[in-house]
C-alpha positions as CSV (number, residue, x, y, z in Angstrom):
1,X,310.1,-5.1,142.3
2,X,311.9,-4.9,145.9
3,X,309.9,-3.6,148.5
4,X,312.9,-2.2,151.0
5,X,312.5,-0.5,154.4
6,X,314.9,0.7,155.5
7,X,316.1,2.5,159.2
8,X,318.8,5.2,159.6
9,X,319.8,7.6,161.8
10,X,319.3,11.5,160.6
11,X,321.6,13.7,162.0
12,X,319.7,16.8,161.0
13,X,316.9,15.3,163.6
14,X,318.9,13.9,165.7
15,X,316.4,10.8,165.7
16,X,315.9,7.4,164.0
17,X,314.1,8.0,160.4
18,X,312.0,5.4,158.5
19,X,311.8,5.5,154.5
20,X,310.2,2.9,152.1
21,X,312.3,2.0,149.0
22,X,310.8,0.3,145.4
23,X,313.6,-0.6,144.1
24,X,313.3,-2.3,140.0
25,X,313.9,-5.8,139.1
26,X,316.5,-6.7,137.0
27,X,314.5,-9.1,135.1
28,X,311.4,-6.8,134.7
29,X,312.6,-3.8,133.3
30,X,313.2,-2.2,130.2
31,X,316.8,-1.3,131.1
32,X,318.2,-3.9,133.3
33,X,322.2,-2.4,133.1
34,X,321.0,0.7,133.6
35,X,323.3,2.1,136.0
36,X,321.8,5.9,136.0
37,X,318.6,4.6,137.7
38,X,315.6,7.6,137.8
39,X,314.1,8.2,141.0
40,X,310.5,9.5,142.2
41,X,309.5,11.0,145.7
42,X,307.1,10.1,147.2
43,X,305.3,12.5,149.9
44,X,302.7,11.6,152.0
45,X,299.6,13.8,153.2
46,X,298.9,15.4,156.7
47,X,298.8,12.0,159.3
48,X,300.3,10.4,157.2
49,X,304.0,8.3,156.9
50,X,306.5,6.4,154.7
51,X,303.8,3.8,154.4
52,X,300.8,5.6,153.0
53,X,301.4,4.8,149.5
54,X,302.2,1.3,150.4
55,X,299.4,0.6,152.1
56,X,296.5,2.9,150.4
57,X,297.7,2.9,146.5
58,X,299.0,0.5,144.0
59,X,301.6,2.1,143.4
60,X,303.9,-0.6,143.8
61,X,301.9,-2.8,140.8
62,X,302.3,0.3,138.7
63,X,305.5,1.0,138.9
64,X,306.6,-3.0,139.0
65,X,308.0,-3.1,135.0
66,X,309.4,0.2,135.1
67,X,313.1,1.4,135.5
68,X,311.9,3.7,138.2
69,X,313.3,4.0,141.7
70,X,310.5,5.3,144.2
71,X,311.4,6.8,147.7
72,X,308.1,7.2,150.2
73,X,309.7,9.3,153.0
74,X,307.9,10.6,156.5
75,X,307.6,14.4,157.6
76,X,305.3,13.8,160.6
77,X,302.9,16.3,160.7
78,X,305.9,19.2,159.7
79,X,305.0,20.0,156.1
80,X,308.2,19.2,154.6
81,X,309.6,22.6,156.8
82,X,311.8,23.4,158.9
83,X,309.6,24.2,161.8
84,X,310.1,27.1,164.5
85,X,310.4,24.2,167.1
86,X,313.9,23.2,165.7
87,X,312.9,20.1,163.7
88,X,314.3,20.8,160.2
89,X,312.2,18.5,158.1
90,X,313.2,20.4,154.8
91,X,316.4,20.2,155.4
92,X,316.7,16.1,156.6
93,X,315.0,15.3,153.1
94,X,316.2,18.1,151.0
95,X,319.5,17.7,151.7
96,X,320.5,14.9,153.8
97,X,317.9,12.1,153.0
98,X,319.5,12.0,148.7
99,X,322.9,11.8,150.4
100,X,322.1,8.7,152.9
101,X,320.1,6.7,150.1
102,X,323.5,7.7,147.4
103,X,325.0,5.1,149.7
104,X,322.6,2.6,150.2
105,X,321.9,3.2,146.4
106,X,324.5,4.0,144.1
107,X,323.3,3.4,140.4
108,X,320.4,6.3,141.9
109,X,320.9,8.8,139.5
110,X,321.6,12.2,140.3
111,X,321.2,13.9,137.5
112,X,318.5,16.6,137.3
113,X,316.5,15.4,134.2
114,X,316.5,11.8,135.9
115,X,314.8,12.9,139.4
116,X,311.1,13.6,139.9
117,X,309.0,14.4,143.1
118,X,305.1,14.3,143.8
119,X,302.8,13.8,146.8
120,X,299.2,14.6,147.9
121,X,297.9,17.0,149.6
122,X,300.1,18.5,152.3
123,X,302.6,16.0,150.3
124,X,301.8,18.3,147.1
125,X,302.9,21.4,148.9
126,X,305.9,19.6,149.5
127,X,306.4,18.5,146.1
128,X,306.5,21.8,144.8
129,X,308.1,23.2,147.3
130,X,311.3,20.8,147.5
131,X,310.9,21.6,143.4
132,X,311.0,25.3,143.6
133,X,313.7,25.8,146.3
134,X,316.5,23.3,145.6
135,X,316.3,23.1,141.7
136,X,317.0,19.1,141.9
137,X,314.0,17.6,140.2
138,X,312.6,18.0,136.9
139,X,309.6,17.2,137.2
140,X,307.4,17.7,140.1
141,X,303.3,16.6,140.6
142,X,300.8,17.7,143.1
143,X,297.7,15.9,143.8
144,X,294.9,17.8,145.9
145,X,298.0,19.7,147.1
146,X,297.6,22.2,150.0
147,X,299.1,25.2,147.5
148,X,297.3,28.1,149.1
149,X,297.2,28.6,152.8
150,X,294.3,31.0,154.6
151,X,294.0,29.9,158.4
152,X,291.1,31.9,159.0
153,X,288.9,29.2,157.0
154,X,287.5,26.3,158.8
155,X,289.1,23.5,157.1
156,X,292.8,24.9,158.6
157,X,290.9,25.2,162.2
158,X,290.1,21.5,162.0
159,X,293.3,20.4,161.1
160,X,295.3,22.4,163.7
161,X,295.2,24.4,166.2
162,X,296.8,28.0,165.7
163,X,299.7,27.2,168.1
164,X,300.5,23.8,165.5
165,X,300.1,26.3,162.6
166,X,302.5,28.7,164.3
167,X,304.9,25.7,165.3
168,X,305.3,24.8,161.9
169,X,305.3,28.4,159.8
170,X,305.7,30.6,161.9
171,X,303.7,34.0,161.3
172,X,300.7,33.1,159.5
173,X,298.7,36.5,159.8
174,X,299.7,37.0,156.3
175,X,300.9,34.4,154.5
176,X,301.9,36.8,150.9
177,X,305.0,37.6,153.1
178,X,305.6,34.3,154.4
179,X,308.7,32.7,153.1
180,X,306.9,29.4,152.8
181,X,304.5,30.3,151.1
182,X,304.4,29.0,147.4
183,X,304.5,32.7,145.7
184,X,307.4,33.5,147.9
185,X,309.0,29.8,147.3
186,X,308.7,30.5,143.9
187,X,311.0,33.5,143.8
188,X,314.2,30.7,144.3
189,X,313.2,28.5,141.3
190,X,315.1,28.7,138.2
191,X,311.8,27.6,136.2
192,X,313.6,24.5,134.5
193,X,311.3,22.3,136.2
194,X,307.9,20.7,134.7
195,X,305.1,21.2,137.3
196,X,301.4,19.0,137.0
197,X,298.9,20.0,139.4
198,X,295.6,18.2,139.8
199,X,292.4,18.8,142.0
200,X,289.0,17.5,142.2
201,X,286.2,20.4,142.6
202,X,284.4,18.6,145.5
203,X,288.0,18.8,147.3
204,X,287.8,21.6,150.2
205,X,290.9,22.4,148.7
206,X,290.1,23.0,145.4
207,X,290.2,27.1,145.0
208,X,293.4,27.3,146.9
209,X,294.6,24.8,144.3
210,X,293.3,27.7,141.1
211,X,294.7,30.1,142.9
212,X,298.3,28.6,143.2
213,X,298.0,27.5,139.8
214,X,296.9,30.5,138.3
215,X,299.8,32.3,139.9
216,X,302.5,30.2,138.6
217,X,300.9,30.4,134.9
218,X,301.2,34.2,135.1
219,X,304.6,33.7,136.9
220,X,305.6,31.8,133.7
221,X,306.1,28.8,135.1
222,X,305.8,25.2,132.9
223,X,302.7,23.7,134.4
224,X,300.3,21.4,133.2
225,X,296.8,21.9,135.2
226,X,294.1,19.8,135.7
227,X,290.8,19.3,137.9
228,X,287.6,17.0,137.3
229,X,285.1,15.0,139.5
230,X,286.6,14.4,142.6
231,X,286.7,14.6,146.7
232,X,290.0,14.8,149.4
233,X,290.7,10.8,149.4
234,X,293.0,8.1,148.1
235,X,290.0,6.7,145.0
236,X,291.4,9.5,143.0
237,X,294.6,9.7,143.9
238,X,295.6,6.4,143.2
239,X,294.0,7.1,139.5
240,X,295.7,10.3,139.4
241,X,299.5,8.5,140.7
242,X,299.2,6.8,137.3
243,X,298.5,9.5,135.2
244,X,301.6,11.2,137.3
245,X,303.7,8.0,136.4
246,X,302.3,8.5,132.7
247,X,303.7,12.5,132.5
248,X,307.3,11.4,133.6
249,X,309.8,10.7,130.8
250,X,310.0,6.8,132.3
251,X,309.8,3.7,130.3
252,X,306.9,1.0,131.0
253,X,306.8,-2.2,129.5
254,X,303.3,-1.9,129.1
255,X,301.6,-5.2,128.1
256,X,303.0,-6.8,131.2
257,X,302.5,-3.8,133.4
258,X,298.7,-4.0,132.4
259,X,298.6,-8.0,133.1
């Protein structure tokens, strides 16, 4: 498994972007000609960057005898949206980020059925989000994922002040009417996509996380929900990454993976 990192210049941001690359061995994997290669996002949590995963997970062991491109990119602190401050993160990985690593990466696929997303926590929002809105992945995870916003609770107030909030979604008096909100997000999907949602019950974000997934049920939406022991930190998310990695329609190699 190639660890690449590589540097480019985003013209949406007008800045120089970072984003981590696993890219599969030839000799490792179940389909070395494979030139249709599936691909996984990779989002990263509030303070968090390209590296996260890297450095807090094993994700790269997991993923080492798979056929499985994985892409960790870096929102800042922006929430995978374009902000009312003129940085358009949505739109740099939405739209231009799959466009830049076509290049670098040409046996990526592109098709639909071969493209997944996930992240954790304010990387879950963006999961579902870059799943609901742009009708690219099929398959898209959340883990502890910030799916419910109410910035009148403590837990926002810590993480932000209200002119950060405001920065980054605008009005957030009500959020039912704000377009990034995930009921609202939702309204642009074309429900093709698999959604799994997990959540421990000691996480402060827990009851957002029923609430969001309650609402997609009864929206009709194909999700796969689950909760269990668990607080906001990487011990269970790196259990839970391989469960995700488990869900998608990949091949492993198993007995080596396991060794």
């Amino acid at each position: 498994m190639a660890i690449m990192k590589i540097e480019y210049h985003s013209q949406v941001l007008d800045m120089e972007r970072r984003v981590n690359v696993l890219y599969p061995d030839r000799d490792r994997v179940p389909n070395p000609d494979d030139t249709d290669i599936p691909v996984l996002y990779l989002l990263h949590g509030m303070g968090g960057s390209q590296d996260s995963w890297l450095n807090r997970s094993t994700i790269e062991r997991l993923v080492r005898y798979t056929n499985l491109i994985v892409v960790m990119v870096s929102t800042d602190k922006g929430w995978y949206t374009n902000t009312t401050y003129g940085m358009n993160y949505y739109d740099a990985i939405a739209i231009e980020l799959p466009q830049v690593l076509k290049r670098f990466f040409p046996n990526m696929s592109d098709k639909r059925e071969k493209t997944f997303i996930a992240g954790l926590s304010m990387g879950g929002y963006g999961a579902f989000k870059l799943a609901l809105t742009t009708n690219r992945f099929s398959h898209a995870a959340s883990l502890s994922g910030a799916l419910h916003f109410d910035f009148d609770n403590e837990a926002a107030k810590t993480l932000g002040s209200e002119a950060y909030w405001r920065g980054v979604f605008g009005d957030i008096e009500n959020m039912a009417t704000n377009p990034d909100s995930i009921e609202n997000l939702s309204k642009q999907s074309d429900k093709q996509t698999k959604f799994y949602a997990w959540c421990g019950k000691e996480d402060y974000l827990y009851s957002g996380h029923q609430l969001a997934v309650n609402f997609l049920l009864e929206e009709g939406f194909d999700l796969e929900a689950k909760d269990g022991p668990g607080k906001h930190e990487w011990y269970y998310w790196n259990q839970q990454i391989e469960e995700v990695l488990q869900w998608l329609p990949i091949d492993f190699v198993l007995e080596e993976r396991l060794s």
